[in-house]
C-alpha positions, 0 to 999 in steps of 0.5 A: 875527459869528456866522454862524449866521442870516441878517445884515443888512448896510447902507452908510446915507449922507447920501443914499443906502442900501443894504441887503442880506442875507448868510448865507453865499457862496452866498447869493443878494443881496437888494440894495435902494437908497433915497433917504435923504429917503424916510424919516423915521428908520433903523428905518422904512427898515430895517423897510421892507427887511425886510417887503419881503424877507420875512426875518427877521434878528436880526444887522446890520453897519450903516456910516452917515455919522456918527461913531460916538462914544455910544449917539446916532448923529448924521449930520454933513450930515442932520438924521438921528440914532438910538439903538444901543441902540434899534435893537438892541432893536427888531431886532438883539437878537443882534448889531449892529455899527455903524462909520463908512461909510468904516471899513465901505468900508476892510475891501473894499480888500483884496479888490478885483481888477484890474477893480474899479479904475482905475490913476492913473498908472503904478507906478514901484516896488513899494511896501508901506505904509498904505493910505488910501481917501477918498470925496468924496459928500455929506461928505468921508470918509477911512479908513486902513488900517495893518498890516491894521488899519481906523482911521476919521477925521474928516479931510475938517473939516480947514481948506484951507491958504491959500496954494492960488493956484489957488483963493485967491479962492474960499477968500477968498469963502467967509470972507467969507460964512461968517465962517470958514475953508473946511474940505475937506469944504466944497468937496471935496463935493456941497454945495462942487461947487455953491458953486463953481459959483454963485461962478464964475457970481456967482450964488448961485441955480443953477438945475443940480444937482450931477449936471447939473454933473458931466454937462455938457460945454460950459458953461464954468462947469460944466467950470471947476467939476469942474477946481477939484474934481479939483484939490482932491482931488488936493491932498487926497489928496496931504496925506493921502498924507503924513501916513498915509505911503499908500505902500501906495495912496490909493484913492478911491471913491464916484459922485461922484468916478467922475462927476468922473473921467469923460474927464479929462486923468489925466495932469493929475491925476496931477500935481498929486498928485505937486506938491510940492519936498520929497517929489516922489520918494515921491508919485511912488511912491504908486500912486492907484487909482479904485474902480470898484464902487459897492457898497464898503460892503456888499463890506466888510459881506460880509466882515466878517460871512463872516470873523468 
């Protein structure tokens, strides 16, 4: 990125944005969050930012909750789709690189201190290795990183295995009403935090949100709830630790999962990651961390835009 001007760096997901300005380190930050629904389309939220900033500035790195595949960039859990081109023309005319949030979130892991995580479970041995960073939200996103090299995946549409006993008769419930097989991103997300507890309460109208879910302590539903999901990310990230050989670290970010984690039995966590008859030892081995910084994307943003 050429560092001359001020670059307009944003993390645009499914619900929430955030938009920010970096010229150079000792910038000051310009920081501003939206609500996605605020909006009717990316160019009004970005022209909303730059009005209320008062900068005008010709060069973005943009991470969105989408595949990036051809000049139309379609969201996956929102109606929402926009044109590079015409984002270019309209107000990036020197420069706009546009990645996979996820992707735009792996280019941080490298620069995250010993504050800005939570360690699961204790390291038994120093190991190299690829890395691999998920975030449950409002999909499910998977990034990994091999050799210093980011490579984004569409892994969260992965079918759940069924043979889980765990939660067979959620799986078999959600056949039934849909005609297909749950994928992870079905019940690993916002969207599957509340199947799973209208299926626990047999009732499909429910009357909590997602963060009234997360945030209750005694509802015997809610609590049964946030145990499957952490169950299912720990499976998650167990096969995914597998495939991409993540000795090197599984990290996972975002609020929901920073929500979800919130006074856990850890320990439990932990092992559930480490089931398995075949390949106990390497798990045990693979040290899990919790992201702590909710700005991960625009951290990636910073550095790409300052390192090249």
């Amino acid at each position: 990125m050429n560092k001359e001007g001020p670059v307009l760096i944003a993390e645009i997901g499914a619900t929430n944005a955030r938009v920010d300005l970096v010229q150079d380190k000792y910038t000051k930050h310009n920081q501003v969050n939206y609500l996605i629904n605020d909006f009717d389309s990316i160019e009004s939220l970005i022209k909303n930012y730059l009005e209320k900033t008062g900068v005008s500035a010709k060069k973005a790195i943009i991470g969105v909750a989408a595949p990036i595949l051809e000049d139309t960039v379609e969201f996956i859990n929102i109606n929402l789709k926009f044109s590079q081109n015409s984002l270019r023309k309209k107000f990036f005319k020197e420069q706009l690189l546009l990645l996979n949030d996820l992707e735009l979130q792996a280019y941080a892991i490298d620069s995250l201190k010993d504050e800005d995580v939570l360690q699961i479970g204790d390291q038994k041995k120093e190991l190299s290795g690829s890395k691999i960073l998920v975030s449950p939200g409002t999909g499910l996103g998977l990034s990994g990183i091999v050799e210093g090299k980011v490579k984004p995946t569409e892994a969260g549409h992965l079918n759940i295995p069924g043979n889980l006993p765990r939660i067979s008769s959620l799986v078999k419930n959600f056949e039934l009403e849909n005609k297909r097989i749950p994928t992870f991103e079905d019940l690993l997300s916002g969207k599957g935090l509340n199947y799973i507890y209208s299926f626990l309460k047999k009732n499909s109208s429910n009357p909590l949100t997602n963060e009234e879910i997360l945030l209750e302590l005694k509802d015997p539903n809610c609590l049964e709830t946030k145990k499957i999901m952490l169950y299912l990310l720990a499976t998650f990230l167990k096969y995914m630790a597998l495939i991409w050989g993540a000795t090197g670290g599984v990290y996972i970010s975002g609020s929901m999962v920073n929500q979800l984690m919130k006074d856990i039995d850890l320990k439990e966590f932990r092992e559930s990651f480490e089931d398995s008859e075949t390949m106990q030892v390497l798990l045990e081995n693979t040290p899990v961390f919790l992201v702590l910084d909710p700005n991960l994307g625009l951290r990636g943003a910073r550095k790409l835009a300052l390192n090249t």
